[in-house]
C-alpha positions as CSV (number, residue, x, y, z in Angstrom):
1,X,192.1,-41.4,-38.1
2,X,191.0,-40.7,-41.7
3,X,187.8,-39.1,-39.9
4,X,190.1,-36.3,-38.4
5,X,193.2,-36.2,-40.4
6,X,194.2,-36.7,-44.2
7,X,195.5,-39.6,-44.7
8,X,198.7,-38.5,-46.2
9,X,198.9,-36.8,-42.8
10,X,198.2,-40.2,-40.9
11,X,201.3,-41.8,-43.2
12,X,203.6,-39.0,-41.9
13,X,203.1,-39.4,-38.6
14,X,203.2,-43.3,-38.3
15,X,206.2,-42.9,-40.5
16,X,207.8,-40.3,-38.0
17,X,206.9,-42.2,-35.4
18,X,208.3,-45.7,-36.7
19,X,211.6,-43.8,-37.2
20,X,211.8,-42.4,-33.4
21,X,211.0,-46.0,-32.0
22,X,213.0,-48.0,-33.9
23,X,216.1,-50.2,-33.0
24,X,218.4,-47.2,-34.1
25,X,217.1,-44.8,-32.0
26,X,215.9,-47.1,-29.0
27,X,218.4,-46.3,-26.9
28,X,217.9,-42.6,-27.1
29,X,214.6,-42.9,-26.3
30,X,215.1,-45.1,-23.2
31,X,217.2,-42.6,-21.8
32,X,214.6,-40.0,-22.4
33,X,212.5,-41.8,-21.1
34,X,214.5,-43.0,-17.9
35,X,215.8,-38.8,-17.4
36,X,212.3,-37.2,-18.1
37,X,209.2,-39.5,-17.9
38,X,208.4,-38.8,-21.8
39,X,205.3,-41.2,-21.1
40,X,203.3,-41.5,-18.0
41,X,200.1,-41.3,-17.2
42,X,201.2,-37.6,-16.1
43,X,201.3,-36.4,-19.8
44,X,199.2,-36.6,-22.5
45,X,200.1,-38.3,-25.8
46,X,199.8,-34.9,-27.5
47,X,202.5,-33.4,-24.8
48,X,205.1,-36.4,-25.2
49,X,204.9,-36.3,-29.1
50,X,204.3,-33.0,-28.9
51,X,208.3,-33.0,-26.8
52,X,209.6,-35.0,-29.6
53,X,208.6,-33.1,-32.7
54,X,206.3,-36.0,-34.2
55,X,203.2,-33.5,-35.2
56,X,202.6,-32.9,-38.9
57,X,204.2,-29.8,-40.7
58,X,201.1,-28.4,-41.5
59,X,199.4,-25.8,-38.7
60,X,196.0,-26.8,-39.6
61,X,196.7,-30.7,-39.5
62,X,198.6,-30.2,-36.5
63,X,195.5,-29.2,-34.5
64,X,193.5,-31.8,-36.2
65,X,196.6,-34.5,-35.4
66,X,196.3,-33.1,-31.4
67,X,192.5,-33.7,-31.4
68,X,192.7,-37.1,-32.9
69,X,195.4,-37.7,-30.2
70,X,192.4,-36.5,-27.3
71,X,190.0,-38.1,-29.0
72,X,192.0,-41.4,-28.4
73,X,190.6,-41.4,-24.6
74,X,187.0,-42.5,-26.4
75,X,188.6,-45.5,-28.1
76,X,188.8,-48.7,-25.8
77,X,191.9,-51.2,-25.8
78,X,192.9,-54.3,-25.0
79,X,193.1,-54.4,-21.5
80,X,189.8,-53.5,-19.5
81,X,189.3,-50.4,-18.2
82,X,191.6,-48.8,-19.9
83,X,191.3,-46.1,-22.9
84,X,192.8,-46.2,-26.0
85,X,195.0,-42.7,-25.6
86,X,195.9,-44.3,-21.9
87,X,196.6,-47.8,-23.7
88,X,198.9,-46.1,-26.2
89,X,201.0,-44.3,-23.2
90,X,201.2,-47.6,-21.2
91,X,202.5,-49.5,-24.0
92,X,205.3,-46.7,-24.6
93,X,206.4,-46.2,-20.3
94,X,206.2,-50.4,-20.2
95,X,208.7,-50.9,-23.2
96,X,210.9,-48.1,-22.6
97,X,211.1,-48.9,-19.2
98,X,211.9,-52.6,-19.3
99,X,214.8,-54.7,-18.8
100,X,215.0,-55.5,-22.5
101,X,213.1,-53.0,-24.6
102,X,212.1,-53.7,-28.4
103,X,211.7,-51.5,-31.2
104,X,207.9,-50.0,-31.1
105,X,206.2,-49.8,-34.5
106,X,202.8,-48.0,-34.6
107,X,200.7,-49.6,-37.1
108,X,196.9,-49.4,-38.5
109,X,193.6,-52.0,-38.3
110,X,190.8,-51.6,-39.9
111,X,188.2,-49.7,-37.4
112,X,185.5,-52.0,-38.9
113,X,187.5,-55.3,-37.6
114,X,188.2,-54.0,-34.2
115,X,187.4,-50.8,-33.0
116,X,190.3,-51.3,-29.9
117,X,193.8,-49.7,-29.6
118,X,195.8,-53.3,-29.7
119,X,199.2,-53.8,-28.3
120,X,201.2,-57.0,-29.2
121,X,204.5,-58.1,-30.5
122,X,206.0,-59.2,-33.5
123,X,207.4,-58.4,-36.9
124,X,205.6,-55.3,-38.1
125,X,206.7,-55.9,-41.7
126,X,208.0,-58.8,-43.5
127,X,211.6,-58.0,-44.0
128,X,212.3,-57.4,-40.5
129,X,213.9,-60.0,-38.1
130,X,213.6,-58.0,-35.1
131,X,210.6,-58.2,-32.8
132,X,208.8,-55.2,-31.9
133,X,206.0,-53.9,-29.5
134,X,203.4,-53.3,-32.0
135,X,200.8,-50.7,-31.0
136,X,198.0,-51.1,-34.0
137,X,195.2,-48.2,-34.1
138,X,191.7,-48.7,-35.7
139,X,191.6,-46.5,-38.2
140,X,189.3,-45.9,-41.3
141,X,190.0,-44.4,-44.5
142,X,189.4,-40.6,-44.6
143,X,187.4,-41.5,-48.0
144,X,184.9,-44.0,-46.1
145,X,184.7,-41.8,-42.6
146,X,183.6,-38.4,-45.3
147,X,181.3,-41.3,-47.0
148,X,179.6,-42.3,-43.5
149,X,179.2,-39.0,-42.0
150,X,177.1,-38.1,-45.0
151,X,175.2,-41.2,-44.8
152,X,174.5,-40.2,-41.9
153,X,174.1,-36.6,-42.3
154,X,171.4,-37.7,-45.3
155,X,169.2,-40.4,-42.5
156,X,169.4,-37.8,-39.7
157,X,167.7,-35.2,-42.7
158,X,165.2,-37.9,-43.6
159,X,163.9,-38.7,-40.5
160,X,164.1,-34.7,-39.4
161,X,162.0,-34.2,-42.5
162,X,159.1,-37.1,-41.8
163,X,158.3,-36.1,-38.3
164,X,157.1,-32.3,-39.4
């Protein structure tokens, strides 16, 4: 994410979205999702969070939250043949829908470790009891990404430079 959106702006939004999907609000969101199909295959992520009101205050973020969201569909997952924006909708429509649905809890991995959208469950952080369907994203610090990209930036000038 940190390539495409601050990373304060990446806390928000896992925050806001931690908040939506947890065990206080889970019923509210299975009925959403049982009445309107908030996640299919039908919407995109950006619609369905989009529906919810989990987007970043800031305009300019905002578009840069939407196109990380798109850009999701070039990320592989956990299950074969399946994208990581697809991945991330599945995980949502199979919890909400199920006979007993757990708290979902977005969290982070380090792109460098994995570079798939993961979904497992378990206790996303240590003082919790409950189990949750944990969707973790590879992510890389918006610090490192800018440090890559000029890395890069500086090899793809090099190498433009030796062949004239």
């Amino acid at each position: 994410m940190g390539a495409m959106i601050k990373d304060s702006t990446t806390l928000d939004i896992v925050v806001q979205l931690n908040k939506r999907f947890d065990s206080d609000a889970l019923a509210e969101m299975v009925e959403l999702q049982r009445e309107f199909g908030v996640f299919s295959l039908r919407h995109s992520l950006q619609q369905s969070f989009a529906l919810l009101g989990i987007v970043p205050a800031d305009w300019s973020e905002r578009r840069r939250w939407y196109k990380f969201l798109e850009f999701l569909k070039t990320y592989s997952s956990d299950l074969s043949n399946v994208n990581g924006h697809d991945r991330v909708i599945k995980a949502f429509q199979d919890n909400l829908e199920s006979e007993k649905p757990l708290p979902i809890s977005i969290v982070c991995h380090a792109a460098a470790d994995d570079p798939r959208v993961t979904v497992s469950e378990g206790r996303p952080v240590v003082f919790s009891l409950d189990t949750h369907v944990m969707v973790s994203i590879p992510t890389t610090p918006g610090r490192e990404a800018r440090k890559q990209a000029a890395e890069t930036a500086r090899v793809r000038r090099v190498e433009k430079r030796s062949k004239k």
